[in-house]
N, C-alpha and C positions, 0 to 999 in steps of 0.2 A: 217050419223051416226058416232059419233065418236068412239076412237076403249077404251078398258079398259084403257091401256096404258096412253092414253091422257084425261080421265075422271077421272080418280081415283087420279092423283096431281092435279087436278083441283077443286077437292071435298075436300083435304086435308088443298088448299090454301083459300077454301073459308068458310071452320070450323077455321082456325087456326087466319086467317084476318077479317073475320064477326063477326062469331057467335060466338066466344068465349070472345071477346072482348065487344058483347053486355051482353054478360053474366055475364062478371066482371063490368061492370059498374052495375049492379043490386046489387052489392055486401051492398052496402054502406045505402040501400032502408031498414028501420025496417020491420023483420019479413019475410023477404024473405033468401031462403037457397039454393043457386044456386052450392056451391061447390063439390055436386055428379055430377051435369048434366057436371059442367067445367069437374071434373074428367074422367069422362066418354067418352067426347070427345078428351081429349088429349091423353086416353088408343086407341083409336081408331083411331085418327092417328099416335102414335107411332107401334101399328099393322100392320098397312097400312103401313107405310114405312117398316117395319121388311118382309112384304109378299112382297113387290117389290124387296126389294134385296135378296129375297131367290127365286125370281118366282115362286111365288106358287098365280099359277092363283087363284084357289079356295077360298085361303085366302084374296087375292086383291078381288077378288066377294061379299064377305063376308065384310069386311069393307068397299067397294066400298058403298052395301048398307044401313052400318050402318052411316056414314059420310051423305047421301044423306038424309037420316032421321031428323038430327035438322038442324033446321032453328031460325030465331029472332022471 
């Protein structure tokens, strides 16, 4: 099992290179409004970075599982 440390940029890296990137390609699709969900995920890894470099475990727990929530 891996430890938060090594899961939580790993969740960051794969919202930031995946999912978000599927998400902006939906941009251009009539009638679809993806710009909460983009926003929502870039608050959430800029969080996540702010709680690793303050170590606040709790706060890396806490967008650890927000990050782990969207997918494509």
């Amino acid at each position: 099992m891996a430890s938060l440390a090594e899961e939580l940029p790993r969740q960051i890296a794969r919202v930031s290179e995946e999912v978000i990137p599927a998400f902006e390609a939906l941009r251009s699709m009539p009638n679809v409004l993806v710009e909460p969900q983009i926003a929502m995920m870039k608050l959430a890894i800029s969080e996540a970075v702010k709680a690793c470099a303050q170590g606040d475990t709790l706060a890396m727990i806490q967008w650890h599982e927000e990050l782990k929530g969207w997918s494509v």
